[in-house]
C-alpha positions in Angstrom: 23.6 -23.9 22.4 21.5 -21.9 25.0 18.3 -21.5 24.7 15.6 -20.1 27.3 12.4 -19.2 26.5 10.5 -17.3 30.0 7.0 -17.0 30.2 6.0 -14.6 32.9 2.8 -12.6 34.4 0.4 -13.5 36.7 -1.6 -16.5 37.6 -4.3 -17.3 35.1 -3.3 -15.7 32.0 -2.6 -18.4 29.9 1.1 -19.0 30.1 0.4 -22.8 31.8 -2.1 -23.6 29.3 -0.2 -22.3 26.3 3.1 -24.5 27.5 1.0 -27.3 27.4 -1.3 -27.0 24.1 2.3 -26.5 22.3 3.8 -29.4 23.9 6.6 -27.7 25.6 6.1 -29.5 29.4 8.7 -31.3 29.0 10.9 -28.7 28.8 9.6 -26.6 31.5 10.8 -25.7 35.2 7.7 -24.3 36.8 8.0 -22.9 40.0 4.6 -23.6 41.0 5.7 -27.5 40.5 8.4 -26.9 42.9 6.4 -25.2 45.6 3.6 -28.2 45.2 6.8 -30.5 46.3 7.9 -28.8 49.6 4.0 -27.7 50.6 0.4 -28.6 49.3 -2.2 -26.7 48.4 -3.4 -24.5 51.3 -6.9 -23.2 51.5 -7.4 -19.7 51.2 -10.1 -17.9 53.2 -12.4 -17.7 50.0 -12.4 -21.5 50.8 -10.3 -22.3 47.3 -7.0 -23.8 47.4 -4.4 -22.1 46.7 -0.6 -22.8 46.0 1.4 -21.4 48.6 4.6 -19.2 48.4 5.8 -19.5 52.0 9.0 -21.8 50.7 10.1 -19.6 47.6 13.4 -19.3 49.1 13.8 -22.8 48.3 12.0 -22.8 45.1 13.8 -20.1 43.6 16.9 -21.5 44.2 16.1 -25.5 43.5 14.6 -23.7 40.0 17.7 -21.7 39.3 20.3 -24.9 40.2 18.1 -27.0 37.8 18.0 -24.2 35.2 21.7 -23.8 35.5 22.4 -27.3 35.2 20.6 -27.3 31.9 22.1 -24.4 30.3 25.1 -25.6 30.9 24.6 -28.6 28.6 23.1 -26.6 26.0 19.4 -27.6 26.5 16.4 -25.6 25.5 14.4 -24.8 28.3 11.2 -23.4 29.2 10.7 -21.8 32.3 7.0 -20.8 33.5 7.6 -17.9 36.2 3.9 -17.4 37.6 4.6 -14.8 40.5 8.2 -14.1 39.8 9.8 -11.4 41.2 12.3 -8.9 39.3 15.2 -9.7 41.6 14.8 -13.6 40.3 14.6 -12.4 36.4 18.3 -10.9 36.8 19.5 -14.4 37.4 18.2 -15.4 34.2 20.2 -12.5 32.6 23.1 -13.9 34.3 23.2 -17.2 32.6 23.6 -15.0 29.5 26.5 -13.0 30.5 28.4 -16.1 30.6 29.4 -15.0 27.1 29.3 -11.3 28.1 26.7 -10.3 25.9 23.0 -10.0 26.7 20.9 -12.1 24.7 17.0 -10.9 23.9 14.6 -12.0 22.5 11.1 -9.9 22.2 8.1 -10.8 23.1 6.5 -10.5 19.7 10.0 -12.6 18.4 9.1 -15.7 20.4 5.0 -15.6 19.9 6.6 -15.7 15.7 8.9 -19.0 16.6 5.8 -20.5 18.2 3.9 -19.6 15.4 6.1 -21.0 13.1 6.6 -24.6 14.6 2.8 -24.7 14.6 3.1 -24.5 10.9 5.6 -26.9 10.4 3.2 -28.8 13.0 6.7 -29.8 14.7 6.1 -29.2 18.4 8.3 -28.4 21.0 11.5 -29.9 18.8 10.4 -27.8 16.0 10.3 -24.7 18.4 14.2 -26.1 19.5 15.2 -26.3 15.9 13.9 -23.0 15.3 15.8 -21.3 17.5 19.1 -23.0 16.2 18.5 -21.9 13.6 18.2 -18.2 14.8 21.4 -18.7 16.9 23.6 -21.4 15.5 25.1 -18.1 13.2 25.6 -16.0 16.5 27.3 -18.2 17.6 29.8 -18.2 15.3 30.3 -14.1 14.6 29.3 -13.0 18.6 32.6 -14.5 20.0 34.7 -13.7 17.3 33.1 -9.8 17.3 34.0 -8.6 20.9 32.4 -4.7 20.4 29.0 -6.8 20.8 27.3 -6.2 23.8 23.7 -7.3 23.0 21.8 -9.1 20.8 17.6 -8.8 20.7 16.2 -11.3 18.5 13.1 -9.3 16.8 9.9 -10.8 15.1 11.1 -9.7 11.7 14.6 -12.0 12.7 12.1 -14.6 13.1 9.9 -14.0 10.0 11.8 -12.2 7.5 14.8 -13.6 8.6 16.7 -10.2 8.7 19.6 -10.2 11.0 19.1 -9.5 14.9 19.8 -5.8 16.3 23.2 -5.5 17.8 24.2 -3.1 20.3 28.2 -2.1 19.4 30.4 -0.6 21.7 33.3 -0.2 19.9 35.8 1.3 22.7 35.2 -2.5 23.8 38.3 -4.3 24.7 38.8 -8.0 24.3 39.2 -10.3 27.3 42.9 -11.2 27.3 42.8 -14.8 28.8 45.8 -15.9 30.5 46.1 -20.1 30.3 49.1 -21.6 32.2 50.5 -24.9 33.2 49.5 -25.9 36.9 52.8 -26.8 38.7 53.3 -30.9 39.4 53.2 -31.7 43.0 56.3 -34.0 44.1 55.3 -37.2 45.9 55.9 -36.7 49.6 56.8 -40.2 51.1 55.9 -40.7 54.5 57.8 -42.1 57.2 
């Protein structure tokens, strides 16, 4: 099960301070932890410190190897992209088309699954458990369905618990998979 949740905007609108009152730190790749590892703070003419972006080429892609590491074993993550660029947020788009269909989730959808583990007082693991339980269904119909293209998980999927939007196309074809057996190698002995 795949699950991102990606909070970005610009530096000091809350997105840092909301991970944290919520409990969801421990889930999080920030890149503004990453760039505090390869450079500290530098001071800015102002005379404030300031974190620098000067090794975002590294960042970015120490951010996206640990992201992909963790999709790939099906763990919620959390990313905090202070400063990110749009070429970066098609990568995240990417991990998604690994089962060729986009995956969305609205703004408004994931404020409601927030809201709901603070009801259910649950924390990050309750915001986890939410979102299984959005998915854990579309999991089951999305492969076995190959005219969808995208789902977008709405507030009222959230609240009301009426079913996600799909986008159909249904002159789509189903990916014929080909699985054959890999040849043995014979031994070769050597004189």
């Amino acid at each position: 099960m795949r699950t991102l949740l990606l909070f970005r905007g610009a530096p000091g609108v809350g997105k840092s301070t909301y991970i944290e009152k919520n409990g969801l730190k421990p889930y999080t790749l920030c890149a503004d932890d990453i760039r505090l590892l390869c450079q500290s703070p530098v001071l800015s003419v102002n005379g404030n410190t300031e974190i620098t972006m000067n090794n975002d080429r590294i960042v970015w892609k120490t951010l996206f190897t640990l992201l992909e590491v963790r999709m790939r074993r099906g763990e919620f993550t959390v990313i905090d992209a202070t400063n990110s660029r749009t070429s970066e947020m098609k990568q995240y788009k990417k991990l998604f088309k690994l089962d060729d269909v986009d995956l969305e989730i609205e703004d408004e959808a994931v404020r409601a699954v927030a809201r709901k583990a603070l009801e259910r007082k649950t924390g990050a693991r309750g915001l986890r458990s939410i979102m299984e339980e959005l998915l854990t269904p579309l999991m089951f119909r999305v492969p076995t369905d190959y005219t969808i293209e995208k789902v977008v998980i709405t507030e009222e999927t959230v609240e009301k618990n009426e079913e996600p939007k799909f986008e159909i196309d249904s002159e789509r074809k189903p990916v014929k998979i080909k699985i054959g057996l890999q040849k043995k190698r014979g031994r070769r002995d050597t004189a």
